[in-house]
C-alpha positions in Angstrom: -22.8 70.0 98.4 -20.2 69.5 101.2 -19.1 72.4 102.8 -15.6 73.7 101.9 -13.2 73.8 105.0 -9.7 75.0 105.3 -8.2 75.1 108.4 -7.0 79.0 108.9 -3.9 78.4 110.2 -2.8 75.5 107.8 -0.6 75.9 104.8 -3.4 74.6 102.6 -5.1 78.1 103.0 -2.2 80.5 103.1 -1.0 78.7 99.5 -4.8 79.0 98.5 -5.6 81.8 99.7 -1.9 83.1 97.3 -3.3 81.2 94.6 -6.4 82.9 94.4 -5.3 87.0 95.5 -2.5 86.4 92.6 -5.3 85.5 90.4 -7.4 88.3 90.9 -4.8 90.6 91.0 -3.3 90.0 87.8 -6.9 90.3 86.7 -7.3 93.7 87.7 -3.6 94.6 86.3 -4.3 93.9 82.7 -7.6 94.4 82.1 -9.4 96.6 80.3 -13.1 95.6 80.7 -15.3 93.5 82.9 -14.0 90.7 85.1 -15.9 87.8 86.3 -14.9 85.4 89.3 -17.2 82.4 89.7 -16.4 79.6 92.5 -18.0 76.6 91.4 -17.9 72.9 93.8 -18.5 69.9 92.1 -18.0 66.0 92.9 -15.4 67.1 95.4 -13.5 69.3 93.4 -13.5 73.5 93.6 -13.1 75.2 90.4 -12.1 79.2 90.9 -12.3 80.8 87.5 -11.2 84.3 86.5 -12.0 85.9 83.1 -11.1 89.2 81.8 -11.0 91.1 78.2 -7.5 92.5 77.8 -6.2 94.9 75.1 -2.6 94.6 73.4 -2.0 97.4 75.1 -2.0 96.2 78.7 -0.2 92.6 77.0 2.4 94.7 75.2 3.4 96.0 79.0 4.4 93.1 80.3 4.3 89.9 78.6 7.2 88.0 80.5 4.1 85.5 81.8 5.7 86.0 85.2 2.5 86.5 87.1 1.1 83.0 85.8 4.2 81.1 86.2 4.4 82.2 89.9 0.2 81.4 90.4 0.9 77.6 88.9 4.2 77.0 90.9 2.0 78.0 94.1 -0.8 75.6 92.9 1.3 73.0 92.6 2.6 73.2 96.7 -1.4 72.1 96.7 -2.0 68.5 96.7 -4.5 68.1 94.0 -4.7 71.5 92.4 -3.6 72.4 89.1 -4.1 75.8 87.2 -5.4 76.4 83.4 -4.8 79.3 81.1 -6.9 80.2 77.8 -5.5 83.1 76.1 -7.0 81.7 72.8 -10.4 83.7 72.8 -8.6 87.0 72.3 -9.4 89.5 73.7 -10.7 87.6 76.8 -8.6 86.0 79.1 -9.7 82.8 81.7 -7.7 81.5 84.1 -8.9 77.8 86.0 -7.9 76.9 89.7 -9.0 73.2 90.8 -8.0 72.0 94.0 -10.1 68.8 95.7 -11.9 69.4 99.0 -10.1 67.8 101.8 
């Protein structure tokens, strides 16, 4: 496929490069098992998903859905990108980043 560039110094990167450290992070903040990040490139799109297994618990702590907001108002500074959130599959959690490839 074609290489993925982003310039290091553009704002592109710094807003993707927020999009995806928030992702991760709130990973790591509520979960309570395994958690897989796969970057996938297809027909000039990227896909960045995050999936965790969460307990009530670590949702009970803080379920103001602050963290996500934040992550899709970033995406959307990227042309192109959009965020989804499945919290339907309890107790795993996956969150979708596309952005297109410039």
């Amino acid at each position: 496929g074609k290489p993925i560039y982003f310039n290091m110094s553009g704002v592109r990167f710094n807003f993707f490069f927020a999009v995806i450290s928030e992702i991760v992070y709130n990973a790591f903040k509520y979960s309570d098992g395994i958690i897989q990040l796969e970057w996938q490139t297809t027909e000039g799109q990227s896909i960045v998903s995050c999936s965790n297994t969460f307990s009530e618990t670590s949702r009970e702590r803080s379920n103001t859905q602050k963290g996500l907001g934040f992550i899709d108002n970033l995406s959307k500074l990227i042309d192109g990108a959009k965020i989804t959130i499945d919290d339907t599959n309890h107790p795993n959690f996956l969150v979708k980043f596309y952005t297109t490839i410039p």
